[in-house]
CHARMM internal coordinates of N, CA and C (Angstrom, degrees):
IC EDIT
DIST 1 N 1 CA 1.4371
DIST 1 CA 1 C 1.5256
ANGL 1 N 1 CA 1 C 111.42
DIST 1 C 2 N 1.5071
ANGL 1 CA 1 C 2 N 121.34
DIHE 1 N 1 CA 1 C 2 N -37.49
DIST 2 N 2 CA 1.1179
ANGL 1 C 2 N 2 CA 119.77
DIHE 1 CA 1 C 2 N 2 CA -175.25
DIST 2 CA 2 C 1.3588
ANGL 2 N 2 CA 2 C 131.96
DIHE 1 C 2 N 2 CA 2 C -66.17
DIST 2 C 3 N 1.8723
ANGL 2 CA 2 C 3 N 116.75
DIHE 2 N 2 CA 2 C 3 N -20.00
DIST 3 N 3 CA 1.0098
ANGL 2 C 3 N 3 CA 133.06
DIHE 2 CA 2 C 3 N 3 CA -161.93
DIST 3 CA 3 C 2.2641
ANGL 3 N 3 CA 3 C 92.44
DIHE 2 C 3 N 3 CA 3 C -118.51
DIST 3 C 4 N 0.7927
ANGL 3 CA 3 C 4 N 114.56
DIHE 3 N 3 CA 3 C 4 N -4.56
DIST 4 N 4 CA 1.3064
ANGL 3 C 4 N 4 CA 132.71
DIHE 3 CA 3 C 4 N 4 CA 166.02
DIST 4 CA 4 C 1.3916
ANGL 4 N 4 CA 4 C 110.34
DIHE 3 C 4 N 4 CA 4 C 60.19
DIST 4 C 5 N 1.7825
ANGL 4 CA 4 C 5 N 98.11
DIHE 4 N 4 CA 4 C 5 N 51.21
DIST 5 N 5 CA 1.8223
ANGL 4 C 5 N 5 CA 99.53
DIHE 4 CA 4 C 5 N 5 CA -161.78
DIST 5 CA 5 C 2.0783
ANGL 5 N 5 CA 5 C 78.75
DIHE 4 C 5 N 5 CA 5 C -99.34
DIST 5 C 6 N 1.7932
ANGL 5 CA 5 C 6 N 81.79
DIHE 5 N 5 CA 5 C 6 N -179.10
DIST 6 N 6 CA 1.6470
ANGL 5 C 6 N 6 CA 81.86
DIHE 5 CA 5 C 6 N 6 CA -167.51
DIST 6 CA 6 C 1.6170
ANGL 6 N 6 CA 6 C 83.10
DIHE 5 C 6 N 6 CA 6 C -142.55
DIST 6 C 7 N 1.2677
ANGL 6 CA 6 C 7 N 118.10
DIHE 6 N 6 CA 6 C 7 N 175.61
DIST 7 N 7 CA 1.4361
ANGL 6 C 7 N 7 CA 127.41
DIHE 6 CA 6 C 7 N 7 CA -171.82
DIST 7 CA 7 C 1.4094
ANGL 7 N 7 CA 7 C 105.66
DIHE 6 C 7 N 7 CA 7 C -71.70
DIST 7 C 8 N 1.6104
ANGL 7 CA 7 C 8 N 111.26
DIHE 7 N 7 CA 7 C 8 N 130.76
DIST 8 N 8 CA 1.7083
ANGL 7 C 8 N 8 CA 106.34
DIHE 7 CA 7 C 8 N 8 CA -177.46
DIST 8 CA 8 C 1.3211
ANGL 8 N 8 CA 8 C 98.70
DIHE 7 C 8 N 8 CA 8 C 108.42
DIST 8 C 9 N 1.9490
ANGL 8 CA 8 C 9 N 134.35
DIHE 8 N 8 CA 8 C 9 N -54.61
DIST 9 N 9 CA 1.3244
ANGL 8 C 9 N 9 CA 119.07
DIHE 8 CA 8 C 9 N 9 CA -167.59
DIST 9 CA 9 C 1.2724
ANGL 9 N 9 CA 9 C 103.79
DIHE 8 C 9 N 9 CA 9 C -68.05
DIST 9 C 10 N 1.6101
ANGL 9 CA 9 C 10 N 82.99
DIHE 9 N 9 CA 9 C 10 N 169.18
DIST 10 N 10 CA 1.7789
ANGL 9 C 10 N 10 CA 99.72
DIHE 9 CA 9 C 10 N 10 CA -168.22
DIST 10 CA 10 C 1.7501
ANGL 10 N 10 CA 10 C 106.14
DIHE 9 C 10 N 10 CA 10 C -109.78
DIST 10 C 11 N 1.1166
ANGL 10 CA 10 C 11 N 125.57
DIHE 10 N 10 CA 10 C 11 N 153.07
DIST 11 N 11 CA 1.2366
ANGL 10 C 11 N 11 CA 136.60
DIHE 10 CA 10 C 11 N 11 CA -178.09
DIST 11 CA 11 C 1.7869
ANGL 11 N 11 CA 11 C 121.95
DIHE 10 C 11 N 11 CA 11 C -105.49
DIST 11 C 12 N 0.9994
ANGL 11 CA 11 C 12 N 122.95
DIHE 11 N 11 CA 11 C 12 N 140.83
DIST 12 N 12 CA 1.5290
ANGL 11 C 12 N 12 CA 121.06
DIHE 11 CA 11 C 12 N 12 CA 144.87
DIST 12 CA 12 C 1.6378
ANGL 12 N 12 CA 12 C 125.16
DIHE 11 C 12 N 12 CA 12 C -96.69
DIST 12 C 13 N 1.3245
ANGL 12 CA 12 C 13 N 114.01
DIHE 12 N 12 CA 12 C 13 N 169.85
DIST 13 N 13 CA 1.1454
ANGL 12 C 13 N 13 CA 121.28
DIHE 12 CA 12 C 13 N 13 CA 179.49
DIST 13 CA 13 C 1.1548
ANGL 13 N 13 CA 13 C 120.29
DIHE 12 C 13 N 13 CA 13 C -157.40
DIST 13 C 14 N 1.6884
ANGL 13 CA 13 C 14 N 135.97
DIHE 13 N 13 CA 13 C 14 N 154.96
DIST 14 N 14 CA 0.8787
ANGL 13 C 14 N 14 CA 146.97
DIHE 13 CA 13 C 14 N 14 CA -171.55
DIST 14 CA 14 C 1.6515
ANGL 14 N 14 CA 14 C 124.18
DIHE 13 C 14 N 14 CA 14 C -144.82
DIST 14 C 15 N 1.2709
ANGL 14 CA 14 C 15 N 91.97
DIHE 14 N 14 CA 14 C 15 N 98.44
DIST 15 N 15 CA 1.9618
ANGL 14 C 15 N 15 CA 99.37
DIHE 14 CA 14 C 15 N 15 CA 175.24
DIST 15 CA 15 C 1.7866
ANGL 15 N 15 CA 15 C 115.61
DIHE 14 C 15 N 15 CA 15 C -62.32
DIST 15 C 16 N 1.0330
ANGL 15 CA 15 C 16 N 114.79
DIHE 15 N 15 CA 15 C 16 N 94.03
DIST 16 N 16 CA 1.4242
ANGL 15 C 16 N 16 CA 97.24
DIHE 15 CA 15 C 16 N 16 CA 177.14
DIST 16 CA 16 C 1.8235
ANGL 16 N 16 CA 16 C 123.69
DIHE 15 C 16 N 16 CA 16 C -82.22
DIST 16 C 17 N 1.4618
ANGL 16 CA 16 C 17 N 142.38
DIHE 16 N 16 CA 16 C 17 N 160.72
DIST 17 N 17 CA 0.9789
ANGL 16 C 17 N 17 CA 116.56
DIHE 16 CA 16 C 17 N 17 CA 176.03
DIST 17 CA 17 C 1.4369
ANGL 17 N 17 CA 17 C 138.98
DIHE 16 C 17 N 17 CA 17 C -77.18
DIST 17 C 18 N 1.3214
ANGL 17 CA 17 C 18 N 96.41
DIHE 17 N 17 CA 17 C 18 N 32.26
DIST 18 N 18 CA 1.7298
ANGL 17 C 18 N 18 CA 91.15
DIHE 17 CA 17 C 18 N 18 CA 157.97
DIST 18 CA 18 C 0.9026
ANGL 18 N 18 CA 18 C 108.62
DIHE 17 C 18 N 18 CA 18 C -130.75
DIST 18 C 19 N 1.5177
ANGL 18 CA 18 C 19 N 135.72
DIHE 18 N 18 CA 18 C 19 N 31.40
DIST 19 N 19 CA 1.4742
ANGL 18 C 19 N 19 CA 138.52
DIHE 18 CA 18 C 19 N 19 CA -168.94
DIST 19 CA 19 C 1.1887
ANGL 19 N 19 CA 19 C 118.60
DIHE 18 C 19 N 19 CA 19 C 103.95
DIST 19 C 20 N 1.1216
ANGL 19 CA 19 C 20 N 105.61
DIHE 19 N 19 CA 19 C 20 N -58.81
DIST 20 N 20 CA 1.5579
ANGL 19 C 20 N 20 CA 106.71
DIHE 19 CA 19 C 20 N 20 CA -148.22
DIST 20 CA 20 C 1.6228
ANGL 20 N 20 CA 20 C 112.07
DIHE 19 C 20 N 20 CA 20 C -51.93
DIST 20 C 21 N 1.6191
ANGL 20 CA 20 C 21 N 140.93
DIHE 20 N 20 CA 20 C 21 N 136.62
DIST 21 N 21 CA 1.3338
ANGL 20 C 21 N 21 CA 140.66
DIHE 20 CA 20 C 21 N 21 CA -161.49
DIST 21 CA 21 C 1.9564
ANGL 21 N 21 CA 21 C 86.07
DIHE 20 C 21 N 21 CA 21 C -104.40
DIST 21 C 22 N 1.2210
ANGL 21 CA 21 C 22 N 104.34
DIHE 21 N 21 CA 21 C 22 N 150.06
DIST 22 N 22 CA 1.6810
ANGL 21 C 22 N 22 CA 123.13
DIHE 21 CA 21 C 22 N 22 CA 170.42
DIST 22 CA 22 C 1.4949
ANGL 22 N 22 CA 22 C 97.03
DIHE 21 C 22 N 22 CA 22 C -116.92
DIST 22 C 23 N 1.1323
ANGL 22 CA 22 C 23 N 119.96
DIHE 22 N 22 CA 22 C 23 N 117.41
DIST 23 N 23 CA 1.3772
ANGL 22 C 23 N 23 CA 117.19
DIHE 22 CA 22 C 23 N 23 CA 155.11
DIST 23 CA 23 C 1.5384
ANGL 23 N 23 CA 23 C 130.54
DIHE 22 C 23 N 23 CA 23 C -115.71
DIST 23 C 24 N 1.2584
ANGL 23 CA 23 C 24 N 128.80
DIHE 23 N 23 CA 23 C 24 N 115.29
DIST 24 N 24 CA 1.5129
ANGL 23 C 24 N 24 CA 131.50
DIHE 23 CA 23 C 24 N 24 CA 167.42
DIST 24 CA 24 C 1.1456
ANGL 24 N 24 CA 24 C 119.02
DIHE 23 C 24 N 24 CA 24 C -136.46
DIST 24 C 25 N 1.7162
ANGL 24 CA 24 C 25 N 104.11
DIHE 24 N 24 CA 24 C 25 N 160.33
DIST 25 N 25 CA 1.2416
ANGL 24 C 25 N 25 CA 136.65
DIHE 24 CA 24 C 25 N 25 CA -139.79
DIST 25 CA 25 C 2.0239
ANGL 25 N 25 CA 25 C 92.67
DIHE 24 C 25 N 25 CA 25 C -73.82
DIST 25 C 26 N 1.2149
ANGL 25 CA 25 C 26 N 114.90
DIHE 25 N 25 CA 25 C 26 N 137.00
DIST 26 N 26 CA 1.2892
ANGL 25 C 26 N 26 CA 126.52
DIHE 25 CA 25 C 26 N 26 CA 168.62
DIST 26 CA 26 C 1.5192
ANGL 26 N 26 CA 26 C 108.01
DIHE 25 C 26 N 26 CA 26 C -75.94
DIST 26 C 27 N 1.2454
ANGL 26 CA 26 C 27 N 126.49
DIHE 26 N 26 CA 26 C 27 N 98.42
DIST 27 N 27 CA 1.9298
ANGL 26 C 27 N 27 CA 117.56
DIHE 26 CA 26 C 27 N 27 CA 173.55
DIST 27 CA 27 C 1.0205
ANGL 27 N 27 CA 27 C 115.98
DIHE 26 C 27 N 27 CA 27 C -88.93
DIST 27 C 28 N 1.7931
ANGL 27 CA 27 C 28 N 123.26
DIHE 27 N 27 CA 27 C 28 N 130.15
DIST 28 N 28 CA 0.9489
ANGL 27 C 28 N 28 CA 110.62
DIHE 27 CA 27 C 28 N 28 CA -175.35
DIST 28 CA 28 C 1.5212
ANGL 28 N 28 CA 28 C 111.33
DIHE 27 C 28 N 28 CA 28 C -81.38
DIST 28 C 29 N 1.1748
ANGL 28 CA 28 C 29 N 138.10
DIHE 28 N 28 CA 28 C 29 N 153.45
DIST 29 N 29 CA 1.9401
ANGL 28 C 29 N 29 CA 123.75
DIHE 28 CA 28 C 29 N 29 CA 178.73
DIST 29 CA 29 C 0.8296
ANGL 29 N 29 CA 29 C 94.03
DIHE 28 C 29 N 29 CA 29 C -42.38
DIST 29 C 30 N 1.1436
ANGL 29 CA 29 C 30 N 165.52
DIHE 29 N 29 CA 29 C 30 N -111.92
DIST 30 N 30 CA 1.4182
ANGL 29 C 30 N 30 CA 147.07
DIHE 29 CA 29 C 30 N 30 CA -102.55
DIST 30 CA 30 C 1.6556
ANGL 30 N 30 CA 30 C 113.93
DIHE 29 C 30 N 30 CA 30 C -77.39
DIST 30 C 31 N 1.0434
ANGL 30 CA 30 C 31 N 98.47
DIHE 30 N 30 CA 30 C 31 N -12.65
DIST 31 N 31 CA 1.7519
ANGL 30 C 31 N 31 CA 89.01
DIHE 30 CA 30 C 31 N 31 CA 164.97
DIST 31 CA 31 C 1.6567
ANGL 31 N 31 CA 31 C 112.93
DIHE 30 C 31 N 31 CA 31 C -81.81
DIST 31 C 32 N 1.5334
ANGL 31 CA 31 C 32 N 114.57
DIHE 31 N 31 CA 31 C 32 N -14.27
DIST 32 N 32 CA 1.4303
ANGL 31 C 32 N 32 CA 128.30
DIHE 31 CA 31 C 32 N 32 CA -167.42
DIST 32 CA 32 C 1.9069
ANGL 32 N 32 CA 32 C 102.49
DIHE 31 C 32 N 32 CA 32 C -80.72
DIST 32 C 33 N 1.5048
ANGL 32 CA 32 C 33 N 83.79
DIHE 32 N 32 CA 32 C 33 N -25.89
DIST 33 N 33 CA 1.9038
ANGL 32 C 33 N 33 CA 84.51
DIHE 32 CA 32 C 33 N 33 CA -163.88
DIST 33 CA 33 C 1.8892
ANGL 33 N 33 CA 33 C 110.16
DIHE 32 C 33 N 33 CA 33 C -60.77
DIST 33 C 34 N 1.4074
ANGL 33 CA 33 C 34 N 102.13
DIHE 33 N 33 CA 33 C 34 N 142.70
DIST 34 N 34 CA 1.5570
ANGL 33 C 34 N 34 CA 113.49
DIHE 33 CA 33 C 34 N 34 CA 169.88
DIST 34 CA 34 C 1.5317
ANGL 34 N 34 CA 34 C 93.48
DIHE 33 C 34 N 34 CA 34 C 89.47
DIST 34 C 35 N 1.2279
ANGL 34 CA 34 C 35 N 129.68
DIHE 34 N 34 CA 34 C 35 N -14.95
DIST 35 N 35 CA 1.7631
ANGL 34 C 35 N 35 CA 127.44
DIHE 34 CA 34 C 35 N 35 CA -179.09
DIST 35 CA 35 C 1.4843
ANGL 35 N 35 CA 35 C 109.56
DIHE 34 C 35 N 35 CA 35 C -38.60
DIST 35 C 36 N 1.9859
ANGL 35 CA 35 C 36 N 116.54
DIHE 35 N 35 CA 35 C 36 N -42.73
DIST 36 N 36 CA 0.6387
ANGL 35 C 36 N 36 CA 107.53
DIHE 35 CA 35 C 36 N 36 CA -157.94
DIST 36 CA 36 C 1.7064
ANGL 36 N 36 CA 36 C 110.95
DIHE 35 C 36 N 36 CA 36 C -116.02
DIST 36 C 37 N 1.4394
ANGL 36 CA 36 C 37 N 122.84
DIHE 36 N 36 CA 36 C 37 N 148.03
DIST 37 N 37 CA 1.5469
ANGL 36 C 37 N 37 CA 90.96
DIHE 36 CA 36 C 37 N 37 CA -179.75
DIST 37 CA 37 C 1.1325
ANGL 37 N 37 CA 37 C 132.36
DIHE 36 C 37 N 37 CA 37 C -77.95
DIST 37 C 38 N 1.1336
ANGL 37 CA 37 C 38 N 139.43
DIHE 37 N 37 CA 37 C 38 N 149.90
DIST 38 N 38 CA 1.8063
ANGL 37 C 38 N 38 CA 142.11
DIHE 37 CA 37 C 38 N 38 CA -172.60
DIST 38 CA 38 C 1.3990
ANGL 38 N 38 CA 38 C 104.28
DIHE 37 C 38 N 38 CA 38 C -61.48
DIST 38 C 39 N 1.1800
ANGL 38 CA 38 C 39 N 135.29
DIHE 38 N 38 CA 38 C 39 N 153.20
DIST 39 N 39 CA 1.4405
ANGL 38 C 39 N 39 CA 134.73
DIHE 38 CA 38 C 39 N 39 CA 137.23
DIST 39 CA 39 C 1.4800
ANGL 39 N 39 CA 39 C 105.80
DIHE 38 C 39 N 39 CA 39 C -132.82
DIST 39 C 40 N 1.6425
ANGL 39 CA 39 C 40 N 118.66
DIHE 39 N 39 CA 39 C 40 N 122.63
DIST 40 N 40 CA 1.1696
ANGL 39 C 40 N 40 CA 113.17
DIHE 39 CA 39 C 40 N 40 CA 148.98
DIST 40 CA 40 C 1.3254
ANGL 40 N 40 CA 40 C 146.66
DIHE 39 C 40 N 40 CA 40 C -59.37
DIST 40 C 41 N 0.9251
ANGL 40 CA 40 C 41 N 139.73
DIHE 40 N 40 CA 40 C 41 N 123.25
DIST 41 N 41 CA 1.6239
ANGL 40 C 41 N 41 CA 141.56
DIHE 40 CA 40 C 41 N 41 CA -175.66
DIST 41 CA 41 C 1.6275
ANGL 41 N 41 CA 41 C 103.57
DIHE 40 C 41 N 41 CA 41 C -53.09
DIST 41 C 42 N 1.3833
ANGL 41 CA 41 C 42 N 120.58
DIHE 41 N 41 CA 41 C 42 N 138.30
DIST 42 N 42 CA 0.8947
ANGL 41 C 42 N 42 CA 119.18
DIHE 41 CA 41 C 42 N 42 CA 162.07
DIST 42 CA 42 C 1.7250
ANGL 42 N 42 CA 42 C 124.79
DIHE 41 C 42 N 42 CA 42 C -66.99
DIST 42 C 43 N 1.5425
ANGL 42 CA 42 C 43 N 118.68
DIHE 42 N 42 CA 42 C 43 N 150.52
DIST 43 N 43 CA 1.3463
ANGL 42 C 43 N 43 CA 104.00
DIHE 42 CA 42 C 43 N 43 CA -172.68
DIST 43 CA 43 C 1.5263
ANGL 43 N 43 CA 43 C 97.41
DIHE 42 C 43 N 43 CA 43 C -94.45
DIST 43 C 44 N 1.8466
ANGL 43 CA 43 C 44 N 104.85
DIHE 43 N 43 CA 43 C 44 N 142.12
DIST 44 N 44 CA 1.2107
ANGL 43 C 44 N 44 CA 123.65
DIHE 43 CA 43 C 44 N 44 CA 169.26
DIST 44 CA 44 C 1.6072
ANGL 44 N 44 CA 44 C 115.70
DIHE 43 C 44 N 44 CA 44 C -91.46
DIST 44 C 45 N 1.1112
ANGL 44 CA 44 C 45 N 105.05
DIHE 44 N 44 CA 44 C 45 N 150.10
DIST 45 N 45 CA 1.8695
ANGL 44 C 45 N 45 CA 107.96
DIHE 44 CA 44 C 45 N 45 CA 178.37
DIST 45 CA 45 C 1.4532
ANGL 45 N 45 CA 45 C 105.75
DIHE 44 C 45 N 45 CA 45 C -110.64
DIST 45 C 46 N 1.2076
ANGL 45 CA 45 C 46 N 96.06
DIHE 45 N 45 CA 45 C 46 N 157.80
DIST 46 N 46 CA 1.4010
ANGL 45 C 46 N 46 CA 113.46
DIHE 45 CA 45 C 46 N 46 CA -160.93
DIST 46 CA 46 C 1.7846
ANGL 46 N 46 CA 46 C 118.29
DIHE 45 C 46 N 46 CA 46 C -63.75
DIST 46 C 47 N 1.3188
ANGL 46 CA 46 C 47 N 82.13
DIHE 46 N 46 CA 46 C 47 N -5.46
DIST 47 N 47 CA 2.1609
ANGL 46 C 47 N 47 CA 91.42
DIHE 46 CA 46 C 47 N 47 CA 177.32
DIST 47 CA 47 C 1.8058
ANGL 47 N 47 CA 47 C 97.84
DIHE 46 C 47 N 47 CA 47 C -91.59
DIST 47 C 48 N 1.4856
ANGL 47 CA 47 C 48 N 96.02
DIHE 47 N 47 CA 47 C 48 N -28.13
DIST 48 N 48 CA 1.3263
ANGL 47 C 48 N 48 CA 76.36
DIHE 47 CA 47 C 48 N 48 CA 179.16
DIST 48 CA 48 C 1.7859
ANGL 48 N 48 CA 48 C 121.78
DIHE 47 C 48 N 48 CA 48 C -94.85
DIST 48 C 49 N 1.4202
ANGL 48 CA 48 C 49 N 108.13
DIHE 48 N 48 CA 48 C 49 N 1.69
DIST 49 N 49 CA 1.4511
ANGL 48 C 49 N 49 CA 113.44
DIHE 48 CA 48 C 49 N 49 CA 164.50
DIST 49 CA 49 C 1.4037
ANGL 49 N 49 CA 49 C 115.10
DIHE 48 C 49 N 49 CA 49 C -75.83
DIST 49 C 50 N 1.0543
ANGL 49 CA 49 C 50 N 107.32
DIHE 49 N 49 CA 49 C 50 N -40.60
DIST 50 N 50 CA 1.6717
ANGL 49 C 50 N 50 CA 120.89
DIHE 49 CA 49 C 50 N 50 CA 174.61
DIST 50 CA 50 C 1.6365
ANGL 50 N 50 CA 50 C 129.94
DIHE 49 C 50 N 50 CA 50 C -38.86
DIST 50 C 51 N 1.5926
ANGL 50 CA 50 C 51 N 83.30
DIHE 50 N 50 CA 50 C 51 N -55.40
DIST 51 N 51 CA 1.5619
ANGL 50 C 51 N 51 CA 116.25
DIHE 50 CA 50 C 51 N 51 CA 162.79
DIST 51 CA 51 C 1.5928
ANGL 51 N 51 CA 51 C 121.05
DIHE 50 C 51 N 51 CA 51 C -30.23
DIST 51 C 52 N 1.7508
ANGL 51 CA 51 C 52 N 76.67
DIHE 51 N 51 CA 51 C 52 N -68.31
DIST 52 N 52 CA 1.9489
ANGL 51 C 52 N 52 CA 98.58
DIHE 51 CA 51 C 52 N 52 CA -165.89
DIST 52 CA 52 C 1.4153
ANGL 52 N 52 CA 52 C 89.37
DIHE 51 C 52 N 52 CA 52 C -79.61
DIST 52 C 53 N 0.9859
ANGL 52 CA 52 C 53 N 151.87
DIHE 52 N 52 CA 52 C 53 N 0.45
DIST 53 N 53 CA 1.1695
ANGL 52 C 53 N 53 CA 144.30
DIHE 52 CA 52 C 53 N 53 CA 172.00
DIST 53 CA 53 C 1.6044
ANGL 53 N 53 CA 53 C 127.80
DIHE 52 C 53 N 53 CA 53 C -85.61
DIST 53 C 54 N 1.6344
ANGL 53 CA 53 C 54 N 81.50
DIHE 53 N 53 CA 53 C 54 N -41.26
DIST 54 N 54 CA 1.7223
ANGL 53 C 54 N 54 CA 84.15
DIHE 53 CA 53 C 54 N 54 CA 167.29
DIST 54 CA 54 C 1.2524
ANGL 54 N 54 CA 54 C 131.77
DIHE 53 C 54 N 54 CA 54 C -117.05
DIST 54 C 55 N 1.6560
ANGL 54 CA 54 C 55 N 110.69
DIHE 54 N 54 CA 54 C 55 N 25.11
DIST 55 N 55 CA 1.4200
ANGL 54 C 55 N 55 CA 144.37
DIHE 54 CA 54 C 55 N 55 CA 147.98
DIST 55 CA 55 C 1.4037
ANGL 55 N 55 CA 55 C 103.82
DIHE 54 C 55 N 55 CA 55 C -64.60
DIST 55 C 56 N 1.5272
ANGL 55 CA 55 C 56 N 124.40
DIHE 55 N 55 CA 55 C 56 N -76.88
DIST 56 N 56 CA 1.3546
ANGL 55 C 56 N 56 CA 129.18
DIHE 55 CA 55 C 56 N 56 CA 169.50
DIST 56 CA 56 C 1.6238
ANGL 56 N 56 CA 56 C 124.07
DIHE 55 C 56 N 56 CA 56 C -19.03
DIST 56 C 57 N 1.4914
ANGL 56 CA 56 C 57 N 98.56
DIHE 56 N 56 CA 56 C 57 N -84.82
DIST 57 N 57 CA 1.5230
ANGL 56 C 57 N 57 CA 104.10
DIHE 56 CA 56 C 57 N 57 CA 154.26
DIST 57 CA 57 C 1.3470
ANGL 57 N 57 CA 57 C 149.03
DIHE 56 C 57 N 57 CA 57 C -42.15
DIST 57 C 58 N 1.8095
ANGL 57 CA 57 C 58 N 119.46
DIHE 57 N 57 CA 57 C 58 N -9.92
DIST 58 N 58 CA 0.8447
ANGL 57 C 58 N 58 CA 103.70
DIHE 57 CA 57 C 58 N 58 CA 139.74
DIST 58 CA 58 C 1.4176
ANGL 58 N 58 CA 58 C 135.42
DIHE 57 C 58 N 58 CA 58 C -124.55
DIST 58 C 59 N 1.5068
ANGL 58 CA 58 C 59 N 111.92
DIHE 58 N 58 CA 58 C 59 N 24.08
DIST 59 N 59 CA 1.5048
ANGL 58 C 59 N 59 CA 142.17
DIHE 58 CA 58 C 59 N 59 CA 152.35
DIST 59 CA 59 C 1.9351
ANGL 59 N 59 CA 59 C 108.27
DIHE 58 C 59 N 59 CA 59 C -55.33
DIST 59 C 60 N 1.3692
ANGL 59 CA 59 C 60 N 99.22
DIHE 59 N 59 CA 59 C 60 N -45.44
DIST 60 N 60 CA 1.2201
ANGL 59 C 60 N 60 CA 105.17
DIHE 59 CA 59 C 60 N 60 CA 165.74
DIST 60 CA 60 C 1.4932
ANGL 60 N 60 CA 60 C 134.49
DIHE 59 C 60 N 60 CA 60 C -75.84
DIST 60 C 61 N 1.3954
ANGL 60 CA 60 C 61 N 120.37
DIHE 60 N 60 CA 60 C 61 N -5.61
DIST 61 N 61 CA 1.4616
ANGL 60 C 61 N 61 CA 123.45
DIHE 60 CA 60 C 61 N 61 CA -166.58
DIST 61 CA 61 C 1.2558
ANGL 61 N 61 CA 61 C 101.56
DIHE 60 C 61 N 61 CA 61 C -116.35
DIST 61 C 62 N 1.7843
ANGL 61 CA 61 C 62 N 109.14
DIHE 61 N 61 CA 61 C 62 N -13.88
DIST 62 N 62 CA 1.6571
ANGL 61 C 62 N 62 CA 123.49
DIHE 61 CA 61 C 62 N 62 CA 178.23
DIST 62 CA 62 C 1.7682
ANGL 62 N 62 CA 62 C 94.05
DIHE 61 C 62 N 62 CA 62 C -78.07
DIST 62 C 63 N 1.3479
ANGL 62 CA 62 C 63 N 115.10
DIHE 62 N 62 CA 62 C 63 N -52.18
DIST 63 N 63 CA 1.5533
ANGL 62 C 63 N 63 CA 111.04
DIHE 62 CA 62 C 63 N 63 CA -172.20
DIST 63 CA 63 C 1.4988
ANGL 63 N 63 CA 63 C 113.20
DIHE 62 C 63 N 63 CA 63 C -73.16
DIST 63 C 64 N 1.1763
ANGL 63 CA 63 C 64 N 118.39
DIHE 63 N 63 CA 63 C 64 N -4.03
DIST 64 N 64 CA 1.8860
ANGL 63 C 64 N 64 CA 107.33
DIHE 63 CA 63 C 64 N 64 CA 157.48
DIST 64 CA 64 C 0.6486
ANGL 64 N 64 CA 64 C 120.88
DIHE 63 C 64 N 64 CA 64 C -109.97
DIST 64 C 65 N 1.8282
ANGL 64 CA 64 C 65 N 127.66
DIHE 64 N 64 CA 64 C 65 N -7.44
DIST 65 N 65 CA 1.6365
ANGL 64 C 65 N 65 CA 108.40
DIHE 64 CA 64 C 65 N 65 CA 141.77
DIST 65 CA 65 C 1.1694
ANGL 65 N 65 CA 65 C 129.13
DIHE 64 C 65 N 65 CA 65 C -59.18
DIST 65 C 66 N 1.7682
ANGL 65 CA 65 C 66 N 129.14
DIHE 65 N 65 CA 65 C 66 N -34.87
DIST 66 N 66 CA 1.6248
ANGL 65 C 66 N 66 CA 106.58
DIHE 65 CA 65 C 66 N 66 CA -167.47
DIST 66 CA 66 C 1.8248
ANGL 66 N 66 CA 66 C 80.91
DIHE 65 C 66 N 66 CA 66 C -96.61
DIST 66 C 67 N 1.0849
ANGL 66 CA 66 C 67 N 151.34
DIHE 66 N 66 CA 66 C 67 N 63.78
DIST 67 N 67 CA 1.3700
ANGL 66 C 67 N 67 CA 148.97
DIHE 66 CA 66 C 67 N 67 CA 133.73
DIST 67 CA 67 C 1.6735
ANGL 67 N 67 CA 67 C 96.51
DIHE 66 C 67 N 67 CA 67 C -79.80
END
COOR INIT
IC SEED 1 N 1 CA 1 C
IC BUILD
């Protein structure tokens, strides 16, 4: 009851070296789904891909010159 397994789930385990056994519950994903909350990404526009793009590129053409 404590580990909230139900007849059929599957388990892991872990022998450690001084004995002691760890046992927990195997989830299958779909018991995992919604655990976490969603956030959508905000949408970017294309001036601002542009931007970071040619920020990047020439962030990058600066670092193989001082190589």
């Amino acid at each position: 009851e404590h580990l909230g397994l139900r007849p059929g789930d599957r388990v892991k385990f872990f022998v450690h070296p001084d004995g002691s056994v760890v046992l927990l519950p195997k989830l299958p994903l779909s018991r995992l789904r919604g655990i976490l909350r969603q956030t959508r990404p905000k949408p970017v526009t294309l001036k601002a891909m542009e931007e970071a793009v040619s920020s990047g590129v020439a962030g990058n053409a600066r670092r193989r010159k001082e190589k």
